[in-house]
MARVODREN-478005 format. One record per residue (C-alpha): residue in three letters; y negated, z, x. Coordinates in steps of 0.25 Angstrom, whole numbers, plus 5000, padded with zeros to 4 digits. Example, Ala and Ser with C-alpha at 12.3 -4.5 7.8 and 13.67 -1.06 7.14 Angstrom:
Ala501850315049;Ser500450295055;
//
This chain:
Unk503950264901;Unk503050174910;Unk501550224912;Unk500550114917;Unk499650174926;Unk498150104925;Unk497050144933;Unk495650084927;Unk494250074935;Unk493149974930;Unk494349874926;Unk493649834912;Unk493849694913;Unk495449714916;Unk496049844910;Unk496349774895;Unk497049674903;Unk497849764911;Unk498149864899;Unk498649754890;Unk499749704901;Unk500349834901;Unk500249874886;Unk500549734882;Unk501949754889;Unk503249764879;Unk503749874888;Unk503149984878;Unk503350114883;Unk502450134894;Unk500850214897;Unk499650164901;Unk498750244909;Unk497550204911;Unk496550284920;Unk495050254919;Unk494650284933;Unk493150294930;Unk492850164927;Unk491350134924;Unk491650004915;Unk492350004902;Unk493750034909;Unk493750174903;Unk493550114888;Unk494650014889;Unk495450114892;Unk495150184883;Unk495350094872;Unk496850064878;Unk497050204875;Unk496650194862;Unk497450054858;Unk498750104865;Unk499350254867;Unk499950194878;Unk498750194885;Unk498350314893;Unk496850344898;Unk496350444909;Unk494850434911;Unk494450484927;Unk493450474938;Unk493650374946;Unk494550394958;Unk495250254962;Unk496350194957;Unk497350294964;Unk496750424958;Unk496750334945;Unk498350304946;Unk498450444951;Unk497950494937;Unk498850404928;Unk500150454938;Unk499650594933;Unk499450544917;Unk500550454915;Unk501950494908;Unk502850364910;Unk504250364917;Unk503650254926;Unk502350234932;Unk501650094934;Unk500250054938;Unk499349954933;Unk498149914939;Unk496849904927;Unk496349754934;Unk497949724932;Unk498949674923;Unk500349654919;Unk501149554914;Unk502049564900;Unk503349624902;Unk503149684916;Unk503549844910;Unk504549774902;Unk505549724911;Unk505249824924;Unk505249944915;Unk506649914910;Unk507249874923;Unk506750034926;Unk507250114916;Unk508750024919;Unk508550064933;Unk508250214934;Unk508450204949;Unk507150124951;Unk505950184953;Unk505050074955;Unk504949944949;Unk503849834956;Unk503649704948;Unk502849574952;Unk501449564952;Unk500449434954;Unk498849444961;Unk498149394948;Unk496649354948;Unk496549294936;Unk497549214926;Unk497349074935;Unk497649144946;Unk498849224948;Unk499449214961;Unk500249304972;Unk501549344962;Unk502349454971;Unk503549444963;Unk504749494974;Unk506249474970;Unk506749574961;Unk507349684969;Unk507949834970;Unk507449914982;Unk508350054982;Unk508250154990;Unk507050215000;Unk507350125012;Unk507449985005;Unk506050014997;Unk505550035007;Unk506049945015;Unk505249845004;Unk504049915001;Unk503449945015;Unk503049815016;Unk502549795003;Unk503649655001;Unk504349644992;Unk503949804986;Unk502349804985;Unk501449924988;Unk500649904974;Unk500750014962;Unk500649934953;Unk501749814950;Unk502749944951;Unk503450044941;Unk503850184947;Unk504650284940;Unk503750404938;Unk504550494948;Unk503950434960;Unk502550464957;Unk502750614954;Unk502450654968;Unk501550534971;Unk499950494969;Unk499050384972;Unk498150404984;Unk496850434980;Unk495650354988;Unk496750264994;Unk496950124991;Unk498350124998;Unk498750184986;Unk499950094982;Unk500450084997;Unk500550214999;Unk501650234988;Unk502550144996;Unk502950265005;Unk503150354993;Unk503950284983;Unk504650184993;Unk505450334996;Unk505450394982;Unk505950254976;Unk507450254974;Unk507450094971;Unk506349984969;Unk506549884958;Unk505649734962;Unk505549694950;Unk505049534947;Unk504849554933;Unk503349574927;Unk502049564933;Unk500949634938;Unk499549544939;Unk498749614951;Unk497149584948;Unk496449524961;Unk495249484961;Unk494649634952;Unk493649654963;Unk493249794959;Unk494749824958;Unk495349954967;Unk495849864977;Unk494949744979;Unk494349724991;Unk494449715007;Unk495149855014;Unk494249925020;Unk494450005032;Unk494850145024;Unk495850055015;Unk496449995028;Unk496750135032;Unk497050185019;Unk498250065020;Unk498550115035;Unk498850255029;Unk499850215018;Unk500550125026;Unk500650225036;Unk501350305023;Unk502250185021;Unk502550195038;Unk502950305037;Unk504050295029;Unk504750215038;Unk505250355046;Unk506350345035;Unk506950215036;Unk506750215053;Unk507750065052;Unk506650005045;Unk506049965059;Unk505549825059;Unk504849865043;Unk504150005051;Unk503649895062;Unk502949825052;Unk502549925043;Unk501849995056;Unk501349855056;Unk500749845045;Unk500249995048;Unk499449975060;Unk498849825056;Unk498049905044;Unk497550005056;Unk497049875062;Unk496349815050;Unk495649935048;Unk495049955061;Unk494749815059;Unk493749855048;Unk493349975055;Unk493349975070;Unk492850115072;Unk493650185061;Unk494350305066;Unk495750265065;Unk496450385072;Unk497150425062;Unk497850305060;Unk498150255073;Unk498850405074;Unk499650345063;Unk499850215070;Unk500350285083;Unk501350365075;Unk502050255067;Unk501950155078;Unk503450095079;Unk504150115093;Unk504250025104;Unk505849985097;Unk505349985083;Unk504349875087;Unk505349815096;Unk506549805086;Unk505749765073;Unk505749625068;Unk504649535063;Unk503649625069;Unk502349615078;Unk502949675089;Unk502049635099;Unk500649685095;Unk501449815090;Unk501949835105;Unk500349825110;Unk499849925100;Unk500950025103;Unk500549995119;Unk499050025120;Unk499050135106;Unk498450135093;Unk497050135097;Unk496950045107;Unk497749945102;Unk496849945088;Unk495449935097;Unk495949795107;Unk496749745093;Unk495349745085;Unk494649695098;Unk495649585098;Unk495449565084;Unk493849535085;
//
């Protein structure tokens, strides 16, 4: 019924943790696909010997392609009426399928779940619990209305259960770290209702420094951000009332442009302050949006894309 979607790559110190939390759960009826993404460490082997303890678990062996080509494999191998993803440095706690699995399968017009996770760095310090009020989201607009944001609806995979219908048409972004934004503007459309759930836990490792997502952007993941919130930006053409949350998502948009030219001020940006002059807000959008930065949003769309970026990183020095 549920398949758990693992993607493994040198995690040997982790992975028995991570494995455990899900087979250990009283919710019974699920898979575990784990998909050995050419680790060079014993990762392979554990999986292995998973497989062999528990025909639950299911293994693909690859060359290593990132963790989107990895999740990408398991979408194709995995059987379940529902799809989850667990990262192999992560964990869950006791009863999380339990409890979220049968509020599903009482609600069939619920397509995802999301349940509460924590930032966990070791068992003294677990800090940063983003537990949101339990809630139902129906309908395209109002998901959306509280995913673009990512509050209270987070961009992450993994703390969420989706019914398998929603990824029939859909893959992970291969090479790209945006990987989870992205899906905000696919399945905030397909989803017909969004349950918040505030039961289980998800315990998100952060201090794995050889872990997919460790360390500082760089320049081509800044962009890579720009582009799939460009994705998200561009759903706002179907919900044109949604002016003050356009303001800010174009916001949000062009401040990443900044932050990247900040790394790199010679990078060729041209195609994205092409983006930036076709989503730029008009004068009344800016003028009738509330809690915005009206001001420096006026300036920009004044002087133009690229002038605006070379005397606003002048200013910035």
């Amino acid at each position: 019924m549920l398949s758990i979607i693992t993607p493994v790559y040198n995690v040997e110190a982790y992975l028995d943790r991570c494995v455990q939390s899900v087979l250990s759960q009283s919710y019974r009826n699920i898979e575990m696909v784990l998909i050995d993404d050419g680790s060079t460490d014993g990762s392979g082997a554990l999986c292995d010997k998973w497989a062999q303890e528990d025909s639950r678990v299911v293994v693909i062996h690859k060359e290593n392609g990132g963790v989107s080509s990895a999740r990408n494999a398991g979408l194709v191998r995995s059987k379940g009426d529902f799809l989850t993803f667990v990262d192999p440095d992560d964990f869950i706690s006791p009863e999380t399928y339990t409890v979220n699995m049968t509020y599903l399968l009482k609600h069939q017009d619920v397509d995802i779940l999301q349940y509460p996770y924590c930032n966990y760095f070791n068992e003294d310090d677990i800090r940063d619990y983003h537990k949101p009020a339990s809630a139902l989201l129906i309908g395209s607009k109002q998901i959306f209305r509280n995913w673009w944001s990512g509050t209270p609806l987070e961009y992450t995979a993994w703390n969420k259960i989706y019914r398998r219908e929603l990824w029939n048409d859909v893959r992970f972004n291969v090479g790209h770290i945006s990987e989870d934004t992205l899906l905000v503007s696919l399945f905030a459309i397909k989803a017909r209702a969004v349950f918040i759930s505030d039961k289980g836990l998800y315990y998100y490792q952060r201090n794995r420094i050889n872990s997919y997502t460790y360390g500082d952007y760089s320049f081509d993941k800044n962009i890579d951000l720009f582009n799939a919130h460009a994705a998200i930006y561009e759903c706002f053409k179907l919900f044109p009332d949604m002016v003050t949350e356009k303001v800010l998502a174009f916001t949000r948009l062009y401040r990443r442009l900044i932050t990247a030219k900040q790394i790199e001020p010679n990078a060729d940006t041209k195609a994205a302050q092409k983006l930036i002059l076709k989503y730029f807000p008009s004068w009344k959008e800016i003028y009738f949006s509330h809690g915005t930065e009206k001001l420096w949003l006026f300036v920009a769309k004044a002087l133009g894309c690229n002038l605006f970026l070379r005397l606003f990183l002048s200013y910035l020095k």
